[in-house]
C-alpha positions, -999 to 999 in steps of 0.1 A, spaced: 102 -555 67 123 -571 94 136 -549 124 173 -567 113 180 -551 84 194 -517 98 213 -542 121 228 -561 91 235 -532 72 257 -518 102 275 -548 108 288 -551 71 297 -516 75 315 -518 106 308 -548 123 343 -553 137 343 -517 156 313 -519 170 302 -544 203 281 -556 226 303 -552 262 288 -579 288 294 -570 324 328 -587 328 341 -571 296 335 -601 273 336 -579 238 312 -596 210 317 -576 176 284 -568 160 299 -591 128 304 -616 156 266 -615 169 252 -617 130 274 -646 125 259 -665 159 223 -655 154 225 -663 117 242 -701 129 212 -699 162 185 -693 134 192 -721 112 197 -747 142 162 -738 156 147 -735 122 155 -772 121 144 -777 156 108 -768 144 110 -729 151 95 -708 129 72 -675 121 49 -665 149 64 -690 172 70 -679 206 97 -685 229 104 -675 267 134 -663 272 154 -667 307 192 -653 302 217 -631 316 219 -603 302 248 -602 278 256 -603 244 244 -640 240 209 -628 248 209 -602 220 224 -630 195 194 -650 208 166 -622 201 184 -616 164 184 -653 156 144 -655 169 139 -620 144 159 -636 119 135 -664 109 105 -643 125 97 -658 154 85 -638 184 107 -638 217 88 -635 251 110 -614 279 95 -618 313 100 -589 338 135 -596 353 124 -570 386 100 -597 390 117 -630 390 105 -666 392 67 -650 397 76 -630 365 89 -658 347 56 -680 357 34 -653 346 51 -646 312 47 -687 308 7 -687 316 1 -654 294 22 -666 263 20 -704 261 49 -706 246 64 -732 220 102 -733 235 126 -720 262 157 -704 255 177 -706 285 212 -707 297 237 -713 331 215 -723 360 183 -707 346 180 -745 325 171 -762 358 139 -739 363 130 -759 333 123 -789 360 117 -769 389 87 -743 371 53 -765 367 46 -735 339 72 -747 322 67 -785 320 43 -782 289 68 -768 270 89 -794 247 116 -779 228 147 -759 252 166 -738 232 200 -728 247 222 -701 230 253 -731 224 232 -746 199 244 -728 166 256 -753 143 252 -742 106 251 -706 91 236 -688 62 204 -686 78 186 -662 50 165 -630 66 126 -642 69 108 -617 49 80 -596 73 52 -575 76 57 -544 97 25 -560 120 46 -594 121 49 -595 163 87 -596 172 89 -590 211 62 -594 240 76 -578 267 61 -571 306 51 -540 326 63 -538 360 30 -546 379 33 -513 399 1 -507 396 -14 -540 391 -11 -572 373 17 -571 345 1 -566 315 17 -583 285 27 -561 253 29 -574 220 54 -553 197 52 -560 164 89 -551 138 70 -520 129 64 -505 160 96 -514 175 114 -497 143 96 -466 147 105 -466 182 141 -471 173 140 -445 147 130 -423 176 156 -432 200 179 -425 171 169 -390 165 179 -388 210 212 -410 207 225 -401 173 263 -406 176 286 -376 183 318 -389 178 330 -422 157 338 -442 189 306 -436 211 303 -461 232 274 -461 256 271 -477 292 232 -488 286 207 -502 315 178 -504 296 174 -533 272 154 -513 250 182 -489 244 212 -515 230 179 -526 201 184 -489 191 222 -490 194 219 -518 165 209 -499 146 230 -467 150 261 -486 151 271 -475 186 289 -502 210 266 -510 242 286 -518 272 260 -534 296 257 -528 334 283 -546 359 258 -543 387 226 -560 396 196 -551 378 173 -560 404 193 -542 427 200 -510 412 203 -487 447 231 -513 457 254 -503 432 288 -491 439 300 -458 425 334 -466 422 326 -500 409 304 -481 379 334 -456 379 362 -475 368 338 -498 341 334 -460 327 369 -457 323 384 -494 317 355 -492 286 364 -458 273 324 -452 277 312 -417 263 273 -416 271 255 -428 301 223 -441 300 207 -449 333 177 -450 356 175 -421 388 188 -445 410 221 -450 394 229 -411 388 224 -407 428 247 -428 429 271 -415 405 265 -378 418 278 -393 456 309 -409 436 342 -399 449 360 -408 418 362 -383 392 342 -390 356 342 -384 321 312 -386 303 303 -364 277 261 -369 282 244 -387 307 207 -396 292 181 -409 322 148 -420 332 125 -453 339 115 -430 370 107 -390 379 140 -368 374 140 -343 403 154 -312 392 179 -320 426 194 -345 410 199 -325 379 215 -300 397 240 -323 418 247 -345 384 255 -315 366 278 -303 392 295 -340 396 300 -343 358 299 -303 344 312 -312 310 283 -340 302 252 -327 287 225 -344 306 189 -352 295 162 -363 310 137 -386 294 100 -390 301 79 -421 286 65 -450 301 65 -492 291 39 -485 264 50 -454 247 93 -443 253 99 -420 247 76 -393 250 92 -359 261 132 -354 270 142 -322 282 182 -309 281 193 -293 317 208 -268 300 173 -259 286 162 -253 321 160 -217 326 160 -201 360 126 -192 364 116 -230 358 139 -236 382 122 -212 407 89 -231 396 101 -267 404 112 -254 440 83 -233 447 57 -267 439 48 -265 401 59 -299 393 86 -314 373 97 -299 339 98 -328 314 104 -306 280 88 -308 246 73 -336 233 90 -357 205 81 -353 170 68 -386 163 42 -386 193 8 -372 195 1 -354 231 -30 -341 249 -42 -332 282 -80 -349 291 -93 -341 326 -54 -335 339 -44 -364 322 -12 -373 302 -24 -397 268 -2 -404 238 -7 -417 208 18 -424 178 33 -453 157 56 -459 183 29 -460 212 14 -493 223 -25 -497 213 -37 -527 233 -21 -554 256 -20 -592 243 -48 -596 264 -74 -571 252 -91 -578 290 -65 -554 301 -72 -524 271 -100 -509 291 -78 -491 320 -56 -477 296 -69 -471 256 -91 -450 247 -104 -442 212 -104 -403 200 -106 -387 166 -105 -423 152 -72 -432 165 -65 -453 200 -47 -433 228 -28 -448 260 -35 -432 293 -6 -423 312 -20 -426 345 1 -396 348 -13 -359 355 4 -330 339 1 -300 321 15 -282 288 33 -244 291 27 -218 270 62 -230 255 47 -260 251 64 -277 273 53 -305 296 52 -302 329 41 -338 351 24 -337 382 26 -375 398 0 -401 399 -34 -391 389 -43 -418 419 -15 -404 441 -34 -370 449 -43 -356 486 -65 -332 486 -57 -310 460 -22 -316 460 -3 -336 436 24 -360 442 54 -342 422 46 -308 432 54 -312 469 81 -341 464 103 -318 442 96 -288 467 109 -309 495 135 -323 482 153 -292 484 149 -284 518 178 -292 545 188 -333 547 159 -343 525 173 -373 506 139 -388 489 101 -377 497 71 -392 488 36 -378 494 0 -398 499 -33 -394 517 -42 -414 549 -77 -413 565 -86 -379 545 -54 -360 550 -21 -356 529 11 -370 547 48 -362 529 66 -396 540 103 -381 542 136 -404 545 165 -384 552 186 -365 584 154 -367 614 169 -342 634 156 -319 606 118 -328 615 109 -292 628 122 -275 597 106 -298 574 75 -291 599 76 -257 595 80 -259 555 53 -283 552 26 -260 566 31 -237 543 23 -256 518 -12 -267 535 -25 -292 562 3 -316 554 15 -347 578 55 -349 578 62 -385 588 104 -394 593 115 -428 577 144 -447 577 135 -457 543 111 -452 514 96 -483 495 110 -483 456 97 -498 426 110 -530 415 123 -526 381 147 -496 383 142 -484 425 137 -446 411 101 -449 416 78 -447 452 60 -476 454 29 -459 467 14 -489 478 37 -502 499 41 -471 512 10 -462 521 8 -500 537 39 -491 561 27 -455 574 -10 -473 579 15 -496 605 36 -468 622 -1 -455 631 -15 -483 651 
């Protein structure tokens, strides 16, 4: 099999309605991005590429980058994306851990090719101007045949590099299908997660990609993201935390008829202010992680008042059912997965033993992730498995909080044996959130100006970093 044969069969279908939408509004038709990849494929077929080669990729994201990663799956070789929240140390890493055959660059990303001593061993640049000739013929695959090797973020240690093979990122496409299925004939989605536009390739739905920086995400301008929702006739959102605060502080009205998030806890605050912002979108939030999405998704209209009650009150976050095609179970508190669309081991198998664990003759990922299942069956996450104090855990308290009076963002670690709620918000609120704290138990509240994000999509605590800065405000 090769993950481009849903694509294909789209784009004969409808390859002139559908698109990839870069940030600037450049429109490539799908039948446009087959007829580049299928010219790309046969130029670097000549060049010497072929099955099982790999090649680092460093490219703006835009439709030239997706004609690049067809043409590489077209004649089976296996593209390496280095984690963009990282930048030149992500791109030097992804070099070391792959050895790569060629780099596909383009715009001032070529010049790294001097600058980068990783990159020096590598002969062959590859640049998405190269396509020459067509009729490039589909390479005929395995399901195991590797197609992707992709980065975590390295927020919680060294990025680890994952190998996805055409089968696995299939079956995690046909999952994403079952969540994105088109309503309407003209869906047209506003994606920030590369992941997501693979799976809209396969449904036949136009991807309009962000116009804001990704490494930036809590810099992006509502109104800015307002009126690319509009000029783009966009129906479905799909977007990290950090970008539906910002759309839920957006003074311009919007139309979207679902709103689909994650890449970072959903607080059921944010639910409730992005429901109110947009009433008429359904909105779902989506729980999985680098080496298994999705796992759960839940629907806010699914959310019935006494979960509400519970997430206030400190029982964590609701994340919903788990999906069909995944395997779930709860080991000492733990979250672990398993499922064909679940990752099994890294590239380097160094990096298995954290992570994979073997159980009724299958391998499981840990989560890293504590939770729990309802007698609904539900799942309900708890934070960090590392991230506890005492007996409390991180999501419990940070979803509580969030609720009381100026809280904009909470975060919750232990220092020198007792539990301190890191709060950024209004300061002159310090005695209530005080007095709501010791409620809860022997609980620090310390005031900053600012709580330290994640890299990748700044909707996660970087815990680390965190605990690093209140360590300094003590001395």
């Amino acid at each position: 099999m090769n993950l481009l044969e849903p694509f294909l069969r789209n784009a004969e279908q409808h390859g002139d309605r559908s698109a990839i939408v870069a940030g600037n509004g450049e429109r490539t038709s799908f039948a446009d991005l087959i007829g580049a990849s299928s010219a790309l494929a046969s130029t670097w077929r000549r060049a010497g590429i072929g099955r099982g080669d790999r090649v680092l990729i460093a490219m703006p994201l835009g439709p030239s980058l997706y004609a690049g990663l067809a043409a590489l799956w077209r004649i089976g070789a296996v593209a390496v994306l280095p984690e963009p929240a990282l930048g030149l140390a992500g791109l030097r890493h992804a070099a070391r851990a792959t050895a790569p055959k060629a780099y596909l660059s383009s715009g001032w990303f070529r010049a790294l090719r001097y600058l980068v001593p990783e990159l020096w061993p590598i002969r062959l640049m590859l640049t998405p101007d190269d396509a020459r000739v067509s009729g490039e013929p589909l390479e005929a695959l395995t399901p195991e045949h590797p197609a992707l090797i992709s980065f975590t973020s390295g927020s919680t240690g060294r990025p680890k590099a994952i190998q996805r093979s055409h089968g696995f990122l299939a079956a995690q496409s046909a999952v994403l299908a079952d969540l994105l299925a088109p309503k309407r004939e003209d869906e047209t989605d506003l994606v920030a997660f590369p992941v997501f536009v693979v799976a809209n390739l396969g449904l036949g739905v136009t991807s309009v990609l962000p116009s804001w920086n990704l490494r930036r995400q809590d810099r992006a301008e509502a109104s800015l993201i307002a009126e690319q929702i509009s000029t783009q006739g966009v129906t479905r959102a799909l977007l990290p935390p950090s970008i539906c605060e910002t759309l839920a502080r957006a003074d311009a009205p919007l139309r979207l008829d679902a709103v689909f998030t994650g890449g970072g806890p959903v607080f059921p605050d944010l639910l409730e202010r992005l429901s109110a912002k947009i009433p008429e979108a359904g909105i779902v939030a989506v729980y999985g992680s680098t080496e298994a999405e999705p796992i759960a998704h839940l629907h806010h209209r699914d959310i019935g008042p006494n979960d509400w009650s519970a997430m206030k009150s400190g029982a964590g976050l609701l994340a919903g059912c788990p999906v069909d095609a995944v395997q779930l179970a709860i080991l000492d508190d733990e979250i672990v997965v398993t499922g064909d669309h679940v990752n099994k081991g890294y590239l380097d198998p160094a990096d298995d033993a954290s992570t994979k664990l073997k159980r009724a003759g299958q391998v499981w990922h840990r989560t890293g992730d504590s939770g729990h299942l309802d007698a609904k069956g539900r799942l309900w996450l708890c934070g960090r498995l590392d991230g506890r104090a005492g007996q409390l855990l991180p999501f419990g308290i940070e979803a509580a909080s969030r609720f009381w009076p100026g809280v904009r963002r909470s975060a919750l670690v232990e220092i020198g044996g007792r539990a301190q709620l890191a709060v950024e918000g209004d300061q002159d609120k310090m005695p209530v959130w005080t007095r709501a704290a010791a409620q809860i138990g022997d609980v620090r509240v310390v005031g900053m100006d600012e709580i330290p994000l994640d890299r990748r999509h700044r909707s996660k605590v970087d815990y680390v970093a965190l605990r690093a800065k209140l360590q300094g405000l003590a001395k």
